[in-house]
N, C-alpha and C positions, 0 to 999 in steps of 0.2 A: 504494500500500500504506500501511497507516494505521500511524504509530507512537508507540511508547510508549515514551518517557525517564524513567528513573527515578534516583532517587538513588542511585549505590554510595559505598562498593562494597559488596557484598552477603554477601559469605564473610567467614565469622570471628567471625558474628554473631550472636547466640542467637535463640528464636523469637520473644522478645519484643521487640529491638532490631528483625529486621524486619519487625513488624507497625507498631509506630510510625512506620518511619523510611521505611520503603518500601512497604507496603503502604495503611497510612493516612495515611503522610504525604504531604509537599506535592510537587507537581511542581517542582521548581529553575527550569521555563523558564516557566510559565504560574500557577503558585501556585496552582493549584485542588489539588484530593483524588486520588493516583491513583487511587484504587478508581474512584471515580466517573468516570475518564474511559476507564478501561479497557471497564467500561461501555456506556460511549458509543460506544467504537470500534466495538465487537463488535456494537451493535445499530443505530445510526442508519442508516438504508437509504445505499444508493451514491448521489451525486451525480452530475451529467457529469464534472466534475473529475478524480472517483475512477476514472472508465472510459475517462482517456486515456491512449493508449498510445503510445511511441517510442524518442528516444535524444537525451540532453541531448546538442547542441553544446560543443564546447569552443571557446571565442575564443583563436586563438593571438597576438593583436595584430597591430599593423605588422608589416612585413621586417624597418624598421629605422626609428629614433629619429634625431634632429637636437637638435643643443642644443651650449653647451659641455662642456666636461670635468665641469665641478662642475654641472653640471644635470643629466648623466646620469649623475652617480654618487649622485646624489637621487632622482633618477627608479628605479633600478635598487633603490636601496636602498626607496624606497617600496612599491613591486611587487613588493617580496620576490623578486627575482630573484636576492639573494647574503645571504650566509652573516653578512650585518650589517657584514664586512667590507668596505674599500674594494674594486676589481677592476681588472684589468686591460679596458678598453674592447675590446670584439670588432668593432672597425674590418673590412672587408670583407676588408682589405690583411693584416691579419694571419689572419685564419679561412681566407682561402684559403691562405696558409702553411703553415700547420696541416694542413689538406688532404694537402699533397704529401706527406707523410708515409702516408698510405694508398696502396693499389693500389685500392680499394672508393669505390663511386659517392657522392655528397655527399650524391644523395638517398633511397640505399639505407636501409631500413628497419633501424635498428639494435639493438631491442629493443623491449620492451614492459615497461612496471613498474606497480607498485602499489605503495600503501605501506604493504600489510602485510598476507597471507593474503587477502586479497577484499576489507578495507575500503575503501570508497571506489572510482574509479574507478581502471579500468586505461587508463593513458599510453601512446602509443607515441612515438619520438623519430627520429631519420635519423643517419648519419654526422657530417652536418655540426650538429646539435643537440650531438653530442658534441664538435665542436671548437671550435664557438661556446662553450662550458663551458669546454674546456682553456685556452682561449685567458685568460677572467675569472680562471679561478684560477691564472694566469702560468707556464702548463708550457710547454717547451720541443714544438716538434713531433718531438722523438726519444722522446718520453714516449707520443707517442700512440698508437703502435700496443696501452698495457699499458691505457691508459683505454678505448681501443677494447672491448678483451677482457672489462675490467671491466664495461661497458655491453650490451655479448650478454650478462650473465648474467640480464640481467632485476634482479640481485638489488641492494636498497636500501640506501644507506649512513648513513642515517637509517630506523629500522620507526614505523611508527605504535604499536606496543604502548604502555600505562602503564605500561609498564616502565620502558623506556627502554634499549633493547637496544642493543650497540656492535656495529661491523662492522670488519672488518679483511680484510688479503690477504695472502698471504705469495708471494712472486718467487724463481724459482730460474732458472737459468741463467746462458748468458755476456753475455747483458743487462744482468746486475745491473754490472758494472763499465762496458758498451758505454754507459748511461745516464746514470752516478755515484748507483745505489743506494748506501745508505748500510748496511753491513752488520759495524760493528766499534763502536765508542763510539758510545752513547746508538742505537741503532739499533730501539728502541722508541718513540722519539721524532721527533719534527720537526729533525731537524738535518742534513737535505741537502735540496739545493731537490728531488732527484727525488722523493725519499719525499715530502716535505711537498707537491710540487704534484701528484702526483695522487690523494694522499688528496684533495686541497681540490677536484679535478676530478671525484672521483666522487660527491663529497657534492653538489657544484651539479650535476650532469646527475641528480642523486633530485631534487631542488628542483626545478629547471627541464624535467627530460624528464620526473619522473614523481611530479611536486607531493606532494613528499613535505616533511615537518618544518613544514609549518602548523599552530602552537598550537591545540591545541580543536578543531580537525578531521583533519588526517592526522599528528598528534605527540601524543600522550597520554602520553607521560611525566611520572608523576608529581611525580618529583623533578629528572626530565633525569640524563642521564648525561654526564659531562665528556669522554668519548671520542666523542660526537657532535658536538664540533666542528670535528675533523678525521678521518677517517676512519685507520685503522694502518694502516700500510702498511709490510710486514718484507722483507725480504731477508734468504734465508740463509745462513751463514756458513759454508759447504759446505767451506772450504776446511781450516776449525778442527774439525768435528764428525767425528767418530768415526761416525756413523751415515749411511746411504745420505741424500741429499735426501728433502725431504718428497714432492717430483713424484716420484723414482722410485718410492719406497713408494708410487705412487696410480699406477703405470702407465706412465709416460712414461718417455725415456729420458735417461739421465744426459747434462747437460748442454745438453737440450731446454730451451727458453724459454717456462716454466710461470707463470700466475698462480691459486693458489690461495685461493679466497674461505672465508671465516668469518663465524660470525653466534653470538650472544651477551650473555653479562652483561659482558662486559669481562673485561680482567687488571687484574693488581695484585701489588706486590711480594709476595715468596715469605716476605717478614717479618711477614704480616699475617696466616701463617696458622697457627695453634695447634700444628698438630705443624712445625711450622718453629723447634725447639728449639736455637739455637746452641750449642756445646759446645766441647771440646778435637778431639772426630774426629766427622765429621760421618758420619753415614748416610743419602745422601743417595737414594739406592733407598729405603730404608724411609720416608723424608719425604713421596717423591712417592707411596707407594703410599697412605701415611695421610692425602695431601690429595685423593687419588682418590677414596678411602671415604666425606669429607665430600661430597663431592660428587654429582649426579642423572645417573646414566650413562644414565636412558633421554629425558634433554631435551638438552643441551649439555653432556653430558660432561665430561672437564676436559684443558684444553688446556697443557704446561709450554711457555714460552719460556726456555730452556735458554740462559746464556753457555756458551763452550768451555769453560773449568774444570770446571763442575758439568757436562758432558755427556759429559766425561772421566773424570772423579771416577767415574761411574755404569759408563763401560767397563768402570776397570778394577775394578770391583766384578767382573765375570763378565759382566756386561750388554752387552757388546758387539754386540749388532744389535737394533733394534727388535722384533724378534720375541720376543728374551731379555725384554726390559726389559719390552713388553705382557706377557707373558703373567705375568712375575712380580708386576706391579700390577695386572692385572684377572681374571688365572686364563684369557684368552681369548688365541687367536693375535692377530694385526693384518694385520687384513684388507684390501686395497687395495681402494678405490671404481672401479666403471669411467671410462675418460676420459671427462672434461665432460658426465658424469650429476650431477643435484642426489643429493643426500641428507644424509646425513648425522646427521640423526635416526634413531636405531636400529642406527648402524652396526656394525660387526664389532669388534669391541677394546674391545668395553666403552667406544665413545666415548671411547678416550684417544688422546689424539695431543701430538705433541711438535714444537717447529724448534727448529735452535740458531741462535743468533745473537747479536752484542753483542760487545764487548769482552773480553780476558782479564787485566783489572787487577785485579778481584777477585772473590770467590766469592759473586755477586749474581745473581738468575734472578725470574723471574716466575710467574706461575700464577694462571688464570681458568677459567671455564664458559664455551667456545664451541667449536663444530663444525664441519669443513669442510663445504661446503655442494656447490662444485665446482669442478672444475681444468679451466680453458681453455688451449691454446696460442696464444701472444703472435705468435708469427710469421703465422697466417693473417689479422691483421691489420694486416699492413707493406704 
């Protein structure tokens, strides 16, 4: 199939911006005229070239590398096999470690990804693709049954969009203590190795099982987003909030070992946002309704990460059950997605959704554009 690259981006532009600029202007990869080569596509007769047809091979390398320490963490680093970061070595000795952590075959098919709506090709990867990962981003094999979960979803922790979209998961059950999730200070952040190694495990099995985050070809982020260098990874704070779990709200049952996936613009403090008006008494229902309204309920909605304070604050306004609190912010009930269906685009509740989680030292919360996508159970992968 013949194609044509042109210069964007293309919206935004008057008629006469794209007449110059993309229409008559130059091709960025060949410097000729596009008019003229579009042209050319449309009419130069087919070649052999043009009339062959198959399925590009993927080269998955060696099994395995030989060298020292510092040769294969060169080699690794070359081949873009890691996150630019140093790694933990996926010696045989430790991947089958890893392993024992499943009851599922090493080289049971574990998913298939892309790195973003159809661009590009779709990856498939194995069980043990994902532990050969867990293993580089230094997780313990008690972590592996939630990378496992992660990896069935198909979905990427890195998107190809120019955007630069973040991904995130949020964890409920009694796992979240069984593993040492991190679910009280900074619990939006890297500050327990579980949270931090398996954000870093699902970002390298997008890399590695499903070649994603290559500049200029499967990363077009324009400006990059800083949450693509480690993937969130939330635990809920189930124990402080006032509201059902985010898993029960979607289906499951209290105290099940849930990982729900998200995709979006990212979060960001709740200070960044206009009607986030500090005062003597805060109103903090009417805050979130007014950062709902800024926001696109029929793309990525708006997501709050709620500390117990502010998720308390909201109770005892009247709001005491998800269902109060949606419907007073979007005018819509809140609707539960079915288990471990995607969606999430279009959903029921006006695309609002909330977890509480974090510390109760002070009256600090978050709020961003992202959507649950789906909720897997963590247990069919022990």
């Amino acid at each position: 199939m013949r194609v044509q690259y042109i210069q964007g981006p293309v919206w935004a532009k008057t008629g006469e911006q794209l007449r110059k600029s993309v229409v008559y202007g130059k091709n960025p990869l060949t410097g000729k005229a596009v008019a003229e080569e579009i042209v050319d596509k449309l009419t130069r007769p087919l070649a052999p070239e043009d009339t062959k047809t198959g399925q590009i091979e993927r080269d998955m390398g060696p099994p395995a590398y030989t060298g020292t320490a510092a040769e294969l963490q060169q080699l690794f680093l070359e081949k873009r096999y890691t996150d630019f970061m140093p790694v933990i070595l996926p010696t045989k000795e430790l991947v089958d470690e890893m392993l024992k952590a499943t009851s599922h075959d090493p080289d049971e098919q574990l998913g298939r990804m892309n790195p973003g709506s159809g661009a590009g090709e779709t990856w498939t990867y194995t069980v043990k693709t994902a532990a050969i990962n867990a293993v580089m981003a230094g997780a313990k094999p008690e972590y592996f049954p939630v990378i496992l979960a992660l990896g069935s979803s198909g979905q990427t922790a890195v998107n190809v969009s120019d955007n630069g979209f973040a991904a995130g998961a949020v964890i409920n059950g009694d796992i979240r203590d069984e593993i040492g999730l991190n679910y009280e200070e900074g619990a939006v952040g890297p500050y327990a190795h579980a949270n931090t190694a398996i954000g870093r495990a699902w970002n390298l099995l997008s890399i590695n099982g499903g070649n994603c985050g290559k500049v200029g070809t499967t990363y077009m982020g324009t400006v990059g987003n800083a949450q693509n260098a480690l993937a969130l990874i939330m635990a809920e704070n189930e124990e402080k909030s006032p509201f059902q779990p985010l898993s029960v709200r979607r289906g499951f049952r209290k105290g099940e070992n849930v990982v729900t996936l998200f995709t979006g613009w990212g979060l960001l403090s709740a200070k960044n946002w206009k009607a986030n008006v500090w005062q003597t008494v805060m109103d903090y229902p009417k805050i979130a309704k007014d950062i709902y309204e800024q926001q696109s309920p029929d793309l990525f909605g708006t997501l709050l990460v709620l500390s117990p304070p502010i998720a308390n604050f909201i109770a005892d306004d009247g709001y005491d059950t998800m269902d109060k609190f949606t419907e007073y912010v979007t005018g819509a009930s809140a609707q539960p997605k079915p288990k471990g269906k995607a969606g999430g685009f279009g959903m029921g509740g006006g695309n609002f959704h909330v977890v509480v989680t974090g510390g109760s030292n002070n009256n600090y919360w978050m709020a961003g554009g992202m959507v649950p996508t789906r909720s897997i159970n963590i247990d069919e992968w022990r």
